[in-house]
ROLO-128312 format. One record per residue (C-alpha): residue in one letter; residue number from 1; x negated, z, y. Coordinates in pm, whole numbers, plus 50000, padded with zeros to 5 digits. Example, Ala and Ser with C-alpha at 12.3 -4.5 7.8 and 13.67 -1.06 7.14 Angstrom:
! residues 2
resn resi x z y
A 1 48770 50780 49550
S 2 48633 50714 49894
***
This chain:
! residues 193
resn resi x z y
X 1 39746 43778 71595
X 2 40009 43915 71389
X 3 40135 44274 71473
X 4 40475 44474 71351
X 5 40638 44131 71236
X 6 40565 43976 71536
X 7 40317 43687 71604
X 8 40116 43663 71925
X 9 40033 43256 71972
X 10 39826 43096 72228
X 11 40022 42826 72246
X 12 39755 42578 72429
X 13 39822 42338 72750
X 14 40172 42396 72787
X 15 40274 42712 72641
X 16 40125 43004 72694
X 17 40188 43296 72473
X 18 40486 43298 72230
X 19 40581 43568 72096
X 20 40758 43465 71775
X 21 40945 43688 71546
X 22 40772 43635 71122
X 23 40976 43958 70932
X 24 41138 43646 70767
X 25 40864 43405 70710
X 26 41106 43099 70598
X 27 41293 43146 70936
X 28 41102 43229 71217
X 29 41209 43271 71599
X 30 41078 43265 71903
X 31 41135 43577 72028
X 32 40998 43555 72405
X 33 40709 43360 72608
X 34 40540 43388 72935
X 35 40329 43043 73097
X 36 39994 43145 73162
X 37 39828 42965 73425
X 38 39548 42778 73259
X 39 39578 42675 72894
X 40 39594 43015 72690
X 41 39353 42919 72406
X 42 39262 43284 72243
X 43 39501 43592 72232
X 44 39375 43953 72088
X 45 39674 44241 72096
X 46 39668 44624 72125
X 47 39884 44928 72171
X 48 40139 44696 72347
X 49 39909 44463 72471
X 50 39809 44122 72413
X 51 39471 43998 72622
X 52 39529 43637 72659
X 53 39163 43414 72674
X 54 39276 43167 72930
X 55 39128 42858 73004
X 56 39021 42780 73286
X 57 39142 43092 73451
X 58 38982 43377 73301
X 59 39124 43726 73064
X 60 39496 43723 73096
X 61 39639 44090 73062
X 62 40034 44103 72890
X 63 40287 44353 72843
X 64 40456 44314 72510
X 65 40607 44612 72469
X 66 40942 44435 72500
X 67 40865 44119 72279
X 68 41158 43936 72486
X 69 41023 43922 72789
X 70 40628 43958 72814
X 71 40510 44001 73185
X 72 40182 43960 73268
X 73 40039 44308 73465
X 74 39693 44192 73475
X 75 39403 43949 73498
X 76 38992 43871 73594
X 77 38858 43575 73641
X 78 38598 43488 73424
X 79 38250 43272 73558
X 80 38359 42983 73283
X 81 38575 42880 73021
X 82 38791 43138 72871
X 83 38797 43032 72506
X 84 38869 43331 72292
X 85 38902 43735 72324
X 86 38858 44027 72071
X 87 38939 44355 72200
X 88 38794 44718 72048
X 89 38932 45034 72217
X 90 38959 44981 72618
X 91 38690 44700 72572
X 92 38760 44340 72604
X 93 38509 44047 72481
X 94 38575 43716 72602
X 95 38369 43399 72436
X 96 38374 43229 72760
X 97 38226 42885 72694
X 98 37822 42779 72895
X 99 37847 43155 73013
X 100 37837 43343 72697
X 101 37943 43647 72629
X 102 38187 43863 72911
X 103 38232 44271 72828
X 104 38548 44377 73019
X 105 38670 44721 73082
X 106 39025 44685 73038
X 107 39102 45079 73032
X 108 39367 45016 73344
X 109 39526 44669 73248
X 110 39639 44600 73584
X 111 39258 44605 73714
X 112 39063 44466 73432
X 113 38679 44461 73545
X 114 38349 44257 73421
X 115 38150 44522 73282
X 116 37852 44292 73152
X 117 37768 43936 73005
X 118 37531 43750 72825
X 119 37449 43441 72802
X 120 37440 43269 72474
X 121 37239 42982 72356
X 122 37523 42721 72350
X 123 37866 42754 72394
X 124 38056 43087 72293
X 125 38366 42936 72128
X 126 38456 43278 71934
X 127 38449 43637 71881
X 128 38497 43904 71701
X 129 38372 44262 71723
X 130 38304 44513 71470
X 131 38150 44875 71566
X 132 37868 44792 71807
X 133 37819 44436 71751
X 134 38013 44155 71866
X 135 37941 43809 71676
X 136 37999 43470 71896
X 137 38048 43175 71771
X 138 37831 42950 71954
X 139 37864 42596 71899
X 140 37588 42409 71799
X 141 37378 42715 71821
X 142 37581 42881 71502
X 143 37622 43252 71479
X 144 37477 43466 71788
X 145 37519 43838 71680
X 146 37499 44076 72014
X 147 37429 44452 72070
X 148 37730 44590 72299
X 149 37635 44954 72227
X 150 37583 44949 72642
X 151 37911 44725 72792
X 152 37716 44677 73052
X 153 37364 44507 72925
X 154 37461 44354 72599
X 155 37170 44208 72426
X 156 37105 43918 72138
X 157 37000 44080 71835
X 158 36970 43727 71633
X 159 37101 43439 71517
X 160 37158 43202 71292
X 161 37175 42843 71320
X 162 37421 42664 71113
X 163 37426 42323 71008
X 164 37733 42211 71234
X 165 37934 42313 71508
X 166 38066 42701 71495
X 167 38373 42695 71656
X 168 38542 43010 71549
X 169 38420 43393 71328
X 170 38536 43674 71158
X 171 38362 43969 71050
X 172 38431 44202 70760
X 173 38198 44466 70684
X 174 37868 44331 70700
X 175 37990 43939 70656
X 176 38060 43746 70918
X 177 38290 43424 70824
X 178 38202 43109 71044
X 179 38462 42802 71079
X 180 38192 42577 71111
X 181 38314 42198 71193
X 182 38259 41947 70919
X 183 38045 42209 70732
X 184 38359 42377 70623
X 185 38323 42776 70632
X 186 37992 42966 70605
X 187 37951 43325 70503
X 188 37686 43533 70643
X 189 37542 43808 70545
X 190 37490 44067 70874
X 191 37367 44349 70717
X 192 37017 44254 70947
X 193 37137 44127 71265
***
């Protein structure tokens, strides 16, 4: 995530998040970091916050407010494999590996709470949200596309299988853009979920 010149990276095994500093892309600097204590593999940020999906220890909540020295004020454990995170409003979505989709209220960052989940048909691997869908990208079961109109029962609207191994999505409007192994990238039209 890139926000105000600064980039938010989930910097894996060893390194947490970095906060690095891109107003000059030819020479950029890490501005801060904090270790997370699994293997931060997803980061979404908002109003000051970055949500940090990870691995194997669940939604990591972050103060950036002073890029220099992020603190972490929050967390919840998750029932899997934190993998990725997209956040809308005071609503986080973590793809959290065999157990699908998790809808967290993240209103108080501190207390972050497990408002819902469902299950996908593979492995959730990505997210992204857009209005009142979220779309996961769910391994070898390709594109699941979920109702969170009600945070607390989300629901599978459809799917669609694609011919590898979705691994990460974006959605823009009604496309959804799936990095999709060796199959390269596949657009998807989401007009019918």
């Amino acid at each position: 995530a890139v926000t105000d010149g600064v980039a938010y990276i989930a910097d894996g095994v060893q390194g947490g998040l970095q906060l690095v500093d891109v107003t000059d892309p030819a020479n950029p600097a890490i501005l801060g970091f904090v270790d997370t204590p699994g293997d931060a593999f997803g980061v979404a940020v908002a109003d000051g916050v970055a949500y940090v999906a990870d691995w194997p220890s669940g939604l990591q909540v972050i103060d950036v407010s002073d890029p220099v020295s992020p603190v972490i004020i929050g967390f919840v454990g998750t029932p899997n494999e934190a993998v990725d995170v997209a956040v809308a409003g005071d609503v986080a979505y973590v793809a959290d590996g065999y157990s699908g989709l998790q809808v967290i209220d993240v209103s108080d960052p501190a207390d972050p709470v497990i408002l819902g989940f469902v299950d996908t048909l593979d492995y959730a691997f990505g997210v992204a949200v857009a209005g009142d869908r979220a779309y996961v990208a769910d391994r070898y079961a390709g594109l699941q596309v979920i109702d969170v109109s009600d945070p607390a029962s989300p629901a599978i609207l459809g799917f669609v299988d694609t011919p590898d191994v979705a691994f990460g999505v974006a959605v823009a409007g009604d496309v959804a853009y799936v990095a999709d192994g060796y199959a390269g990238l596949r657009v998807i039209d989401v007009s019918d979920p």
